[in-house]
N, CA, C and O of each residue as an XYZ file, in Angstrom:
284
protein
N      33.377     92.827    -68.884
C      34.567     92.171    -69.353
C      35.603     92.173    -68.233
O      35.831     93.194    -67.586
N      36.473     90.557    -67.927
C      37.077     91.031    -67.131
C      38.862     91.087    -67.693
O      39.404     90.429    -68.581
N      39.436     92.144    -66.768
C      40.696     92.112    -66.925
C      41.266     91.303    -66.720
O      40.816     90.463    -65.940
N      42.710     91.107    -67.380
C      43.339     89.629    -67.771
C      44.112     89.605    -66.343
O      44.991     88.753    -66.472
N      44.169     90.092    -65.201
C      44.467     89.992    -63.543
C      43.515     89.339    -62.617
O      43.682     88.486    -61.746
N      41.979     90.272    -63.243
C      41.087     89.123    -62.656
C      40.747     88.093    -63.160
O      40.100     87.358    -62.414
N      40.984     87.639    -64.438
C      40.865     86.690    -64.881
C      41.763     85.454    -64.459
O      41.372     84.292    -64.347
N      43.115     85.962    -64.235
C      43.731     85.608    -63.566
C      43.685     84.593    -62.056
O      43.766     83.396    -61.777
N      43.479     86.080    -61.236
C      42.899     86.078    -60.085
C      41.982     84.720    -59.730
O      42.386     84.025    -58.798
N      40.703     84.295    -60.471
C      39.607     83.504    -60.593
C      40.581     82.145    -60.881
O      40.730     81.254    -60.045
N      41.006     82.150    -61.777
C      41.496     80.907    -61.809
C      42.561     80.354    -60.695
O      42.807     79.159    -60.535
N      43.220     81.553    -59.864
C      43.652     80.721    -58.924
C      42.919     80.309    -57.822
O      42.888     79.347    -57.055
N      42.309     81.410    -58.007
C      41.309     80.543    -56.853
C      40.640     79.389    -57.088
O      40.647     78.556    -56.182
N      39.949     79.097    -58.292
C      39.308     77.686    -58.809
C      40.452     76.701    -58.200
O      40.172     75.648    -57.629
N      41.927     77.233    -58.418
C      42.694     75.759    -58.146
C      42.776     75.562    -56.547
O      43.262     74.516    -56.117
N      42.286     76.600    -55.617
C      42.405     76.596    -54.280
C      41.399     75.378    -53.548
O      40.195     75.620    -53.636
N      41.778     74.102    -52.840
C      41.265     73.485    -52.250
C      40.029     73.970    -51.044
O      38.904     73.543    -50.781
N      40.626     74.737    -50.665
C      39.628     75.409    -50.116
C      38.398     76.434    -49.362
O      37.642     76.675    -48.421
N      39.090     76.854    -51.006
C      37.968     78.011    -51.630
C      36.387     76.763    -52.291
O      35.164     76.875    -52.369
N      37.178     75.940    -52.539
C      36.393     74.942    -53.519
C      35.396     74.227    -51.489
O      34.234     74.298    -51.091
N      36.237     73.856    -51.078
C      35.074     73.404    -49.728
C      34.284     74.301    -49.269
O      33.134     73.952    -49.000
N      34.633     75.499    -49.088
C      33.573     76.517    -48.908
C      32.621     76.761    -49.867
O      31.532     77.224    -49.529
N      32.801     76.588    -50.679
C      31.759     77.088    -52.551
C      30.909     75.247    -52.130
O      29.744     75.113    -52.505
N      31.409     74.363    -51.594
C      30.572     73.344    -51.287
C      30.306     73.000    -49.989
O      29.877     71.935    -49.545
N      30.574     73.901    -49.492
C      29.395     73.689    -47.532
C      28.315     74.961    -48.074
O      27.168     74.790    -47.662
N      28.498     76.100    -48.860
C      27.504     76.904    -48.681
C      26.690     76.283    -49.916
O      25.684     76.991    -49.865
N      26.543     75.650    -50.697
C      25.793     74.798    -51.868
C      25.162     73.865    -50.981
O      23.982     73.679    -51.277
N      25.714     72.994    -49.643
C      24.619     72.314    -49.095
C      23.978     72.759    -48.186
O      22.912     72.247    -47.844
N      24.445     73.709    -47.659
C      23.908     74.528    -46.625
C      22.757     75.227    -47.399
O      21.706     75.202    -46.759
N      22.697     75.675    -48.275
C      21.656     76.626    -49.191
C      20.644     74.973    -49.946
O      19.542     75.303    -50.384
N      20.803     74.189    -50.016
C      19.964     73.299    -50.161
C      19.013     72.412    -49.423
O      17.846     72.088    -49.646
N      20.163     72.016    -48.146
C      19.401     71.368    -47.263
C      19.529     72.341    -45.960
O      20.523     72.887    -45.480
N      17.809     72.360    -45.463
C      17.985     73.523    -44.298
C      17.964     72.254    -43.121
O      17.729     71.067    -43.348
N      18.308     72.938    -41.698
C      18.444     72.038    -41.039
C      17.656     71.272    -40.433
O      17.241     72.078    -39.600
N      17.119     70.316    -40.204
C      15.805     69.314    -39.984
C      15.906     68.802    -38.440
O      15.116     67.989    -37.962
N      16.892     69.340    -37.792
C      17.265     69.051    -36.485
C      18.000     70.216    -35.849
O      18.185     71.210    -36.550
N      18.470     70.201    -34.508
C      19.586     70.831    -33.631
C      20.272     70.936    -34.302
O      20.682     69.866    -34.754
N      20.909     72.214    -34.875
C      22.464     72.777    -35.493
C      23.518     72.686    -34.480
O      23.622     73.083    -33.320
N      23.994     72.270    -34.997
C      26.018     71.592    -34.739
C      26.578     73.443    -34.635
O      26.674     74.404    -35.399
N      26.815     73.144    -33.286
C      27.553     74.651    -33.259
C      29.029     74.396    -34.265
O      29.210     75.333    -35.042
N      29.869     73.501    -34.333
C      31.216     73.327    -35.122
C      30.545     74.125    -36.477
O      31.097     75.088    -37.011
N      29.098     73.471    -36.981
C      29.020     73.573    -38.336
C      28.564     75.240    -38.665
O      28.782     75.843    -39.716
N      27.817     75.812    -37.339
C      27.573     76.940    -37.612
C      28.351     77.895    -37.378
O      27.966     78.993    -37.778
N      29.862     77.815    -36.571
C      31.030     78.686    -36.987
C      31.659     78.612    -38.049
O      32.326     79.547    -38.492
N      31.509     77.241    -38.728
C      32.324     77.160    -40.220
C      31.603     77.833    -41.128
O      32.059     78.538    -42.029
N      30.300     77.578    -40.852
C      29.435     78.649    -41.816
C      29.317     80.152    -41.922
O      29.097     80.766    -42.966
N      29.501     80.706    -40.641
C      29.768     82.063    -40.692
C      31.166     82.165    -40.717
O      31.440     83.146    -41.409
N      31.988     81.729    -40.378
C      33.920     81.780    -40.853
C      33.540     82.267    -42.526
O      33.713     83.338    -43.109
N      33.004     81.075    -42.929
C      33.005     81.538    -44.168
C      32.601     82.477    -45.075
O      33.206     83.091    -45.954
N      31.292     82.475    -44.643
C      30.572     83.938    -44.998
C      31.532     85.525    -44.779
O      31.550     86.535    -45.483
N      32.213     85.211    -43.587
C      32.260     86.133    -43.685
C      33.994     86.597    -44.198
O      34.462     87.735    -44.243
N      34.498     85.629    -44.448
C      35.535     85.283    -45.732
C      35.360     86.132    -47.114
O      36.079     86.977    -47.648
N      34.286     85.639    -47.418
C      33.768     85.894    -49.030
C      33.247     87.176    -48.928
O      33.113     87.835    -49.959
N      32.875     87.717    -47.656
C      31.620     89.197    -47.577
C      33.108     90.345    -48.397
O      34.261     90.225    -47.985
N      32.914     90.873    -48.993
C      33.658     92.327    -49.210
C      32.711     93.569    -48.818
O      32.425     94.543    -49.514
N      32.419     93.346    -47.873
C      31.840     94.465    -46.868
C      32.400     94.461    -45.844
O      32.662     93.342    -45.401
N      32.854     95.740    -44.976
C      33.468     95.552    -43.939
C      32.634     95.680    -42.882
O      31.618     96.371    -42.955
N      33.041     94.922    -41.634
C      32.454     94.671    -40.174
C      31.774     96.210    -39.829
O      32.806     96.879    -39.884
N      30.852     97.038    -39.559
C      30.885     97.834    -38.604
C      31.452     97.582    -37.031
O      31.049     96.597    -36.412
N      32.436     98.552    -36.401
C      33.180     98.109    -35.363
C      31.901     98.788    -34.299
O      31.594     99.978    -34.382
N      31.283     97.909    -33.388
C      30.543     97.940    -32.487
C      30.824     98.389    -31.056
O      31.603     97.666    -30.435
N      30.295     99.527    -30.380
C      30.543     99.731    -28.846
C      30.563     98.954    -28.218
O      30.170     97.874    -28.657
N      31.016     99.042    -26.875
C      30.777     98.255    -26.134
C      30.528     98.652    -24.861
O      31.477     99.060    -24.193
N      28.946     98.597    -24.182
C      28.772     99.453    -23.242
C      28.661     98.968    -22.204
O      27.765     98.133    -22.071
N      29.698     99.363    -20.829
C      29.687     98.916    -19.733
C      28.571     98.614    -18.952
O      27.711     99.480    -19.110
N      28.239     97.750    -18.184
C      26.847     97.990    -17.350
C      27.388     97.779    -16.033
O      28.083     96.831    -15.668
N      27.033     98.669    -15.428
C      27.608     98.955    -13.436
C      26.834     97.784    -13.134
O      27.243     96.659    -12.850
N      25.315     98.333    -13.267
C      24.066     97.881    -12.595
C      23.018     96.956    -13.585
O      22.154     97.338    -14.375
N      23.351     95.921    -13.301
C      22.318     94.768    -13.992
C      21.471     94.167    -13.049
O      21.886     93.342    -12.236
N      20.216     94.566    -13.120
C      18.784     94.079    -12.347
C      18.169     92.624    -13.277
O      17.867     92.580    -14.470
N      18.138     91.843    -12.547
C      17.329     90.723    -13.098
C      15.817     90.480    -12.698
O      15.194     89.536    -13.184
């Protein structure tokens, strides 16, 4: 059952323009996979978004110097 805040909550977001474009790039994105070369534009909007909606937080990652890189 939800509380009458999140209930709340939900409906403003329903009225949010675009909360509503994201709830419809990941509906075509989850339908049609890609049949060609991915559009880098389209695959930052896709993870922008994802990771919008994630309520998990980032693990913050090292970052390890390298002196010496051999190729």
């Amino acid at each position: 059952m939800l509380s009458e805040d999140e209930k709340q909550e939900l409906r403003s977001l329903s009225r949010s323009s675009s909360v509503r474009e994201e709830f419809r790039q990941l509906r075509m994105a989850s339908r049609l996979g890609p049949e060609g070369p991915v559009n880098v534009d389209n695959l930052l909007s896709f993870l922008n978004t994802m990771a919008r909606l994630s309520t998990v937080k980032a693990i913050p990652k090292t970052f390890f110097p390298y002196t010496i890189v051999r190729i």
